[in-house]
C-alpha positions as CSV (number, residue, x, y, z in Angstrom):
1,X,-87.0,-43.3,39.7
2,X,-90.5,-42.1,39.4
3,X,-91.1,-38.8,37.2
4,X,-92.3,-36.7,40.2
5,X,-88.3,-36.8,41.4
6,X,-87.6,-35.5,38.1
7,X,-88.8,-32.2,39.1
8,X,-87.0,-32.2,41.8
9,X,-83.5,-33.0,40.1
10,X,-84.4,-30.7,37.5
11,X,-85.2,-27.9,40.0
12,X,-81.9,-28.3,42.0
13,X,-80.4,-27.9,38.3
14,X,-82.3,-25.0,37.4
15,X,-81.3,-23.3,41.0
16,X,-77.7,-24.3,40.8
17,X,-77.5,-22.8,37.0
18,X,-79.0,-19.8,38.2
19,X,-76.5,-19.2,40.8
20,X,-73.8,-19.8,38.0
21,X,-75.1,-17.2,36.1
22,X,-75.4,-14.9,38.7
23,X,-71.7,-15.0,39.5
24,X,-70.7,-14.7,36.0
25,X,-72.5,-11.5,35.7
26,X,-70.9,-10.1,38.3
27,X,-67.6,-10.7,37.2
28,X,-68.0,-9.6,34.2
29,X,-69.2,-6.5,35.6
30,X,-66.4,-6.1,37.7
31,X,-63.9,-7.0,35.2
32,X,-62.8,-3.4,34.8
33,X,-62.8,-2.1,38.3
34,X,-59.6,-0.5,39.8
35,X,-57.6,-1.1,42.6
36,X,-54.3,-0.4,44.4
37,X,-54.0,-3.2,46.9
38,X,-54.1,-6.6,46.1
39,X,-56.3,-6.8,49.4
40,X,-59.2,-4.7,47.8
41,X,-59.4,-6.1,44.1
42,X,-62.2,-8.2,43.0
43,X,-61.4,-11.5,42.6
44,X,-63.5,-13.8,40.3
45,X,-65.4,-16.5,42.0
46,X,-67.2,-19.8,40.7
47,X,-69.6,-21.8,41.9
48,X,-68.6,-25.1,43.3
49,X,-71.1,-27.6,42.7
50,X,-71.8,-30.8,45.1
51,X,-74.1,-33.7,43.9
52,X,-77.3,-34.4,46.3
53,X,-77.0,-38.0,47.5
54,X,-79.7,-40.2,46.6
55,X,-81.2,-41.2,50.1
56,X,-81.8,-45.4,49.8
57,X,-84.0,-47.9,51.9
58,X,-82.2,-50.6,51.5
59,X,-84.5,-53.6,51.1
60,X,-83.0,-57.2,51.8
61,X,-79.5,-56.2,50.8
62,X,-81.2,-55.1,47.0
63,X,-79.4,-51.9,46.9
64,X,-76.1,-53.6,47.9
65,X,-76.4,-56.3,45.3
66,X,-77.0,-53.6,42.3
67,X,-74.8,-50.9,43.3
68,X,-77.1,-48.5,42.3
69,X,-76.2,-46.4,45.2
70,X,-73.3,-45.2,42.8
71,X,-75.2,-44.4,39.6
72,X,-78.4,-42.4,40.8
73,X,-78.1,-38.8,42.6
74,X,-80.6,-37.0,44.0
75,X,-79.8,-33.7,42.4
76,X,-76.9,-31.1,42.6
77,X,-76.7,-28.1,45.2
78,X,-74.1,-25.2,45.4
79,X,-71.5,-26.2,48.3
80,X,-70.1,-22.8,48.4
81,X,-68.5,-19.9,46.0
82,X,-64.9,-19.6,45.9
83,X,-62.5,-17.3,44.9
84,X,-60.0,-17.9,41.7
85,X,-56.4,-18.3,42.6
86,X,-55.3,-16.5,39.2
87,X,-53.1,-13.2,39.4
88,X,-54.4,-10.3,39.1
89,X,-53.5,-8.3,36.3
90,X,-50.6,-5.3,37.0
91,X,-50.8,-2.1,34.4
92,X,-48.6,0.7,34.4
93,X,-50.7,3.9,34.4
94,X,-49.0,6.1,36.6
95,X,-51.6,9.2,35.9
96,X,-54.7,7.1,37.4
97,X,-55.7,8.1,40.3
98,X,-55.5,4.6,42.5
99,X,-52.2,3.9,41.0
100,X,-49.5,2.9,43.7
101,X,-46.5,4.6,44.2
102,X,-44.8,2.6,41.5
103,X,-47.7,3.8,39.2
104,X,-49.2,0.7,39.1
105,X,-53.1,-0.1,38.8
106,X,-54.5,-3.5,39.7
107,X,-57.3,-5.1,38.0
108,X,-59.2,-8.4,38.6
109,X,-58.5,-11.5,37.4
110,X,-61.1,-11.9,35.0
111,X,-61.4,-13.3,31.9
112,X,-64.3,-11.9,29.9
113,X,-64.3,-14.6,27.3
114,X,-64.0,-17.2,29.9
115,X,-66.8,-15.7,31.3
116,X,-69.2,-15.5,28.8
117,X,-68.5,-18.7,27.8
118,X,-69.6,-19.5,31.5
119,X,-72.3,-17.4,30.6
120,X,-73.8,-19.5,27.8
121,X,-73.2,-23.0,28.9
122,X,-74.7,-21.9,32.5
123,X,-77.6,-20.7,29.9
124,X,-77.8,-23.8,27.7
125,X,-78.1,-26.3,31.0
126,X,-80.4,-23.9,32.3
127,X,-82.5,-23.9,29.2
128,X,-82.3,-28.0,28.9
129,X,-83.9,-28.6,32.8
130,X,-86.2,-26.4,32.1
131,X,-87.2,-28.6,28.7
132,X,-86.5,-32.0,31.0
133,X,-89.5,-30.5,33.1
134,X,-91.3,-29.8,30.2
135,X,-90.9,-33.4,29.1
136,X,-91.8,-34.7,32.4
137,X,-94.7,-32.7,32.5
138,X,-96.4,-34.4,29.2
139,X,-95.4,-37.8,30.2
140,X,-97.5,-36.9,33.5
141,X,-100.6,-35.6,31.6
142,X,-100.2,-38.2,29.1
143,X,-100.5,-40.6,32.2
144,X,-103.7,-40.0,33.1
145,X,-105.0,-39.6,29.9
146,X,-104.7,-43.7,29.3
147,X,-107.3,-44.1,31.1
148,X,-110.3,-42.7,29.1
């Protein structure tokens, strides 16, 4: 693997983290909206990530015989967004105003401090591609320094 693909792994993490983070902000900031059909009420969602296959010229059988196939990705891309399965949470306030006729409010299934767990670790691997980049960067510029 050469350093210049680095960048490119690194930037398909920094892409994929952002869109992690995204989500979680807005669930969080629809974790207190109302509802009173199961039909309408946010639903959280997460990011479903998908590694990038390495793409291999396979040389006299080489790439067979080391299996590296296996071991080496290209990356990692967002292969869609889907909504959690996890009921939505019931209260009884009959005085709100989209309460059912049973007096019952619906709110989303979301746990805030799920998500803001979410919310760091998306922040933390965001923050560590952005320092492999950084890293990859000097070893570049170090590079071409050896020569003088």
């Amino acid at each position: 693997m050469s350093l210049t693909n680095v960048f490119n792994i690194a930037g398909t993490g920094m892409n994929a983290q952002s869109i992690r983070l995204n989500t979680t902000a807005s669930n969080i900031a629809n974790a207190e909206t109302v509802s009173s059909s199961i039909d309408e009420t946010y639903k959280a969602r997460k990011p479903w990530f998908q590694v990038l296959e390495k793409q291999w010229d396979d040389v006299d059988g080489l790439n067979r015989k080391l299996d590296v196939r296996s071991q080496v990705g290209d990356g990692v891309k967002i292969a869609g967004i889907v909504e959690s399965d996890a009921p939505l949470q019931k209260r009884f306030q009959p005085h709100h105003p989209m309460a059912d006729e049973e007096g019952y409010v619906l709110y989303p299934n979301v746990n805030v401090v799920e998500e803001m767990t979410d919310m760091m670790s998306s922040s933390r691997s965001y923050q560590m591609n952005v320092e492999v980049m950084k890293t990859a960067k000097q070893m570049l510029q170090r590079t071409l320094t050896l020569g003088q």
